[in-house]
C-alpha positions as semicolon CSV with decimal commas, in nm:
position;residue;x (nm);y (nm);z (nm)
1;X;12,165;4,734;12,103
2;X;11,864;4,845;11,848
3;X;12,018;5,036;11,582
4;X;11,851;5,368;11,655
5;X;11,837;5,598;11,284
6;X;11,861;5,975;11,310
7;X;11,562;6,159;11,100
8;X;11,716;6,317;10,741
9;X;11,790;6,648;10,811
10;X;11,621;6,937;10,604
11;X;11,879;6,950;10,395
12;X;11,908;6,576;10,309
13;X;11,542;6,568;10,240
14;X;11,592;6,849;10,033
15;X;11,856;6,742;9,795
16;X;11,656;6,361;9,764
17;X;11,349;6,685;9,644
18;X;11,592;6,829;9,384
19;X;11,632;6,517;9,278
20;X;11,296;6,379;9,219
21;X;11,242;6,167;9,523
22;X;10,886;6,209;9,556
23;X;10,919;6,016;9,918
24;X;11,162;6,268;10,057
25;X;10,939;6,500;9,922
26;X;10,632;6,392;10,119
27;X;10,837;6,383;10,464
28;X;10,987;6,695;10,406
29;X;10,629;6,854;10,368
30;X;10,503;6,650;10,646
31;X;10,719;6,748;10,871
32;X;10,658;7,152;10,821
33;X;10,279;7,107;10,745
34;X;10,200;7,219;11,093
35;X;10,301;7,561;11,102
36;X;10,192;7,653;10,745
37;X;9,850;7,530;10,873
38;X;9,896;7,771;11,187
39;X;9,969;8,056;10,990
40;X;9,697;7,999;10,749
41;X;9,473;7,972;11,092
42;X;9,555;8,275;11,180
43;X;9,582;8,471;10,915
44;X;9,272;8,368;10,738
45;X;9,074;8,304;11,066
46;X;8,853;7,998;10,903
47;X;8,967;7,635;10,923
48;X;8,847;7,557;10,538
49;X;9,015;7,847;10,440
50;X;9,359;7,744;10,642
51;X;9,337;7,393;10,444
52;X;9,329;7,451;10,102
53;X;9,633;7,771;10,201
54;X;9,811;7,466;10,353
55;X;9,738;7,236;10,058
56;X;9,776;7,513;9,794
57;X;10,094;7,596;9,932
58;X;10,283;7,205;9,996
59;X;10,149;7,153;9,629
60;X;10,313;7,502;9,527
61;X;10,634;7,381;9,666
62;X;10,634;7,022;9,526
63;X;10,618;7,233;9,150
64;X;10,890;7,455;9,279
65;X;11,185;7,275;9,498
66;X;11,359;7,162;9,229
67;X;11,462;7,490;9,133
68;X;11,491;7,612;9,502
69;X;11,830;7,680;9,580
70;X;11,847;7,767;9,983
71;X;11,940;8,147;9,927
72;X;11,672;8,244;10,202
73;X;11,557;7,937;10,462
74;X;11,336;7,664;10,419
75;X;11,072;7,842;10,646
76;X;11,083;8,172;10,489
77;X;11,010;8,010;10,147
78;X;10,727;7,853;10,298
79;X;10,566;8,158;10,490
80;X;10,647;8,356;10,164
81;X;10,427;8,092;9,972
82;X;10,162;8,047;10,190
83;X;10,139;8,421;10,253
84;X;10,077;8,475;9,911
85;X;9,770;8,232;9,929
86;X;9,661;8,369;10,249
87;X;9,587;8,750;10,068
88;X;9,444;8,588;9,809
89;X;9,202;8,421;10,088
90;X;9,179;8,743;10,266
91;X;9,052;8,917;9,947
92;X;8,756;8,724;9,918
93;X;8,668;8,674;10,343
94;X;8,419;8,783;10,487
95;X;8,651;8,859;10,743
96;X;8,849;9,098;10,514
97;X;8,832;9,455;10,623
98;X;8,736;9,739;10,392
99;X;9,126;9,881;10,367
100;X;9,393;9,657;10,436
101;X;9,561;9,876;10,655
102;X;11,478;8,736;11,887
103;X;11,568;8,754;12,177
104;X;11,421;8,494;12,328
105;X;11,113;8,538;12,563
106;X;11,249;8,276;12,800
107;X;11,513;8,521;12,887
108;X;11,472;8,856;12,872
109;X;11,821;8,982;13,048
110;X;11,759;9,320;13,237
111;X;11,435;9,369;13,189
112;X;11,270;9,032;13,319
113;X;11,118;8,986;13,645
114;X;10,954;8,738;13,825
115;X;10,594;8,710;13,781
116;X;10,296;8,736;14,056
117;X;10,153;8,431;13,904
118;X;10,313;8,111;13,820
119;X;10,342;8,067;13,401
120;X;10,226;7,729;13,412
121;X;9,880;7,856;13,553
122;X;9,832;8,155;13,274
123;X;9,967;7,902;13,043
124;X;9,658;7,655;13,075
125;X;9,406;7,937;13,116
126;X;9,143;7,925;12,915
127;X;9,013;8,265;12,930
128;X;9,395;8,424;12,862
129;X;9,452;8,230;12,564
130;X;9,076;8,324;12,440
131;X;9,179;8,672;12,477
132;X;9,498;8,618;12,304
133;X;9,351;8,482;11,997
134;X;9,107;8,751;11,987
135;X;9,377;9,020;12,077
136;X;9,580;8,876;11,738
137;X;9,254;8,819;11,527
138;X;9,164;9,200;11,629
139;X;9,522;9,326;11,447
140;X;9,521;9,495;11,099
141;X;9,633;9,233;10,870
142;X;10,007;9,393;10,802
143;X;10,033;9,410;11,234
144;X;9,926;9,030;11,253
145;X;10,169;8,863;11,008
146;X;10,436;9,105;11,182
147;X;10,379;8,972;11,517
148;X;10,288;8,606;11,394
149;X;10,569;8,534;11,196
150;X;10,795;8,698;11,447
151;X;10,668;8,614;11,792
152;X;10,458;8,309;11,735
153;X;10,662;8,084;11,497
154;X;11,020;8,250;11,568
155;X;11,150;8,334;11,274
156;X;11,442;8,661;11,289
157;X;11,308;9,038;11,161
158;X;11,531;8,951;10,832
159;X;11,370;8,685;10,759
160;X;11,014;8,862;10,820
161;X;11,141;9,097;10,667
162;X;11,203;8,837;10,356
163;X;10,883;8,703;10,361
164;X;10,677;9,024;10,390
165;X;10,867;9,229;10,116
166;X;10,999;9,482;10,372
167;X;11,253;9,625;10,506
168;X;11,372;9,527;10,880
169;X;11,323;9,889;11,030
170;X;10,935;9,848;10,899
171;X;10,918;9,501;11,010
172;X;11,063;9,652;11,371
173;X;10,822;9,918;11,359
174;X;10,474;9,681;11,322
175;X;10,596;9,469;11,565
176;X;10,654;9,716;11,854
177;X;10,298;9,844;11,787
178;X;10,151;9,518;11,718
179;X;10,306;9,374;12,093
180;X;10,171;9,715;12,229
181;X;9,833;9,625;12,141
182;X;9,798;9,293;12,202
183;X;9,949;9,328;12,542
184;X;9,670;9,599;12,573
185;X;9,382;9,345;12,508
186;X;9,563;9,058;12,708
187;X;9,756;9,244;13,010
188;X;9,395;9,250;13,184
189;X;9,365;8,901;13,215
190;X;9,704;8,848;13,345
191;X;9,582;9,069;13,644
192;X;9,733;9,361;13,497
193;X;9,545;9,686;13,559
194;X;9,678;10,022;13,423
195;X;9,795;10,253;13,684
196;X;9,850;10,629;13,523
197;X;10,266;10,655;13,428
198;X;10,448;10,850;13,707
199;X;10,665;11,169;13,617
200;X;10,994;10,991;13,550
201;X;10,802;10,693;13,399
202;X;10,913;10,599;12,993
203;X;10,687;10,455;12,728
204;X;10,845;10,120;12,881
205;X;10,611;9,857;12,675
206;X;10,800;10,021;12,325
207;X;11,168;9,993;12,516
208;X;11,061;9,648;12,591
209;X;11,029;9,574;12,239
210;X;11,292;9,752;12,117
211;X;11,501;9,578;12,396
212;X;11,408;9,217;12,273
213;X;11,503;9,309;11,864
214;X;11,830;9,458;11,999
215;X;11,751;9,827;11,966
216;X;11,851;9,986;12,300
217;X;12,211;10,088;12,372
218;X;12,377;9,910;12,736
219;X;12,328;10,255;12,898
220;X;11,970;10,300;12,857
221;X;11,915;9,907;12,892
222;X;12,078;10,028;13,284
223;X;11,904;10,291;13,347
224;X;11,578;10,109;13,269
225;X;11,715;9,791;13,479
226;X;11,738;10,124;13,774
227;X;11,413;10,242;13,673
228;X;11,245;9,929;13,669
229;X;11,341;9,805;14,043
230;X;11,177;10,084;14,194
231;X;10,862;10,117;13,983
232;X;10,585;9,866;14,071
233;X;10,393;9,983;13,754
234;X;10,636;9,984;13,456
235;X;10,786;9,631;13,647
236;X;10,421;9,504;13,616
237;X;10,390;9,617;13,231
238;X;10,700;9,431;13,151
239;X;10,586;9,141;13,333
240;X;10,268;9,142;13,120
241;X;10,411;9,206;12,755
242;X;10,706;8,928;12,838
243;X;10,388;8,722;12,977
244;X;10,190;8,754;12,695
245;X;10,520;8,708;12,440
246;X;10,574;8,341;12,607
247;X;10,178;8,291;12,557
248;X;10,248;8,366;12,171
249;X;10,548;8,177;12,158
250;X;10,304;7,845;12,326
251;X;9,963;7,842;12,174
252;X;10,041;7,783;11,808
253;X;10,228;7,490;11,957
254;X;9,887;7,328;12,011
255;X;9,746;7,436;11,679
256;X;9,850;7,075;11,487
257;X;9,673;6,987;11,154
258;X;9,375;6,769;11,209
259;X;9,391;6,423;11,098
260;X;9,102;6,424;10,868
261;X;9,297;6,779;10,691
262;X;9,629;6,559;10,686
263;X;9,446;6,323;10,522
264;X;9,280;6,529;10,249
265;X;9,567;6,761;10,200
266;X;9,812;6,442;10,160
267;X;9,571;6,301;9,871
268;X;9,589;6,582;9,635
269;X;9,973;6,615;9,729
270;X;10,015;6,225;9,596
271;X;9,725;6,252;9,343
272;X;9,989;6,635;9,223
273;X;10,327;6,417;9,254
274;X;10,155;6,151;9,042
275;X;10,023;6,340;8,750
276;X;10,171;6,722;8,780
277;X;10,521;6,675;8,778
């Protein structure tokens, strides 16, 4: 039989760093290229300005890993880094405004329901995932990271919390408002159409967020569960944020770096490890 080699683990990779292994290095930074890059996409909104955050940052981590020693997570060191090159980006766009201003979506528990349309077919709609990107390019800066960092490329409200310089309860509280919106801008297109609350009807797009970061106690997580089985409109609203969650969770997927920036950013990474160490 072939003798089949697991990958290094992040870890491994990371100790050959420490220790000047400029190849281990290179794969570690390969391999977590992808969603610096998406973040920078995001964030910054302009693919020249997403490469040099991507380069910037692998090269800002090739100066520093020697002296990183895990006390927060590979990723949040990363997002921390690039985020740091993305304001700096930010400052000078001309997207920039004037003033700056997990559970797991796969299953929800009590508060998911099955879907009028099949997720496969919102999944590979065009128009749905243009109006997501727009609803998440529309977001305040501060809302964007929030729901990007969170939502998008998983990691837990500590760690955003880490990475932003804030505490969880502030990171909870973008978030809620940040899914509120977006689901606002998106819910439409998912065939969604907002129906005036009833009298015994709750603000149930901010309980579903505060249901998914663990903020609801059993009993009102039942009585919602109640609520929810005989109200067509808050039973549609969930469907549309928990829709529109798994679209966030699925487009950065297909945001990979371009060959020709993998290229370019993996010169001056060599041309850095070469000279700059």
């Amino acid at each position: 039989m072939p003798d089949v080699t697991e990958p290094a683990s992040d870890e491994a990779l990371l100790d050959a760093a420490r220790a000047g292994d400029s190849e281990a290095l290179e794969r570690l930074l390969e391999r977590h290229q992808a969603q610096v890059y998406r973040f920078g996409m995001t964030m910054c909104r302009s693919p020249e300005d997403a490469k040099d955050v991507l380069q910037d940052t692998l090269i800002a981590v090739a100066r520093g890993v020697r002296d990183f020693r895990g006390s927060s997570s590979l990723s949040t060191w990363l997002y921390t880094i690039a985020r740091s090159f993305c304001i700096k980006k930010r400052r000078r766009s001309k997207f920039a405004p004037e003033l700056e201003r997990t559970a797991d979506v796969s299953d929800l528990g009590a508060f998911a329901t099955d879907p009028g349309a099949g997720p496969d077919e919102l999944l590979v709609s065009k128009q749905v995932r243009l109006a997501l990107e727009e609803a998440i390019g529309a977001l305040a800066p501060a809302y964007r990271e929030v729901l990007l960092l969170r939502d998008a490329e998983g990691l837990t409200a500590p760690e955003v919390a880490e990475v932003l310089g804030l505490s969880v309860a502030a990171v909870k509280t973008r978030l809620h408002r940040a899914r509120a919106e977006v689901r606002a801008q998106v819910g439409p297109k998912l065939g969604i159409t907002s129906l005036p609350p009833g009298p015994a009807c709750p603000d149930v797009v901010a309980l579903f967020s505060r249901f998914l970061e663990d903020e609801i106690s059993p009993s009102t997580c039942t009585d919602m569960q109640r609520h929810l089985q005989g109200c067509a409109r808050c039973s549609a609203l969930c469907d549309s944020l928990k829709q529109t969650l798994a679209l966030c969770r699925t487009s950065p997927a297909e945001a990979q770096v371009p060959a020709e920036v993998q290229a370019s950013v993996k010169t001056a990474l060599r041309d850095y490890l070469r000279v700059g160490r």
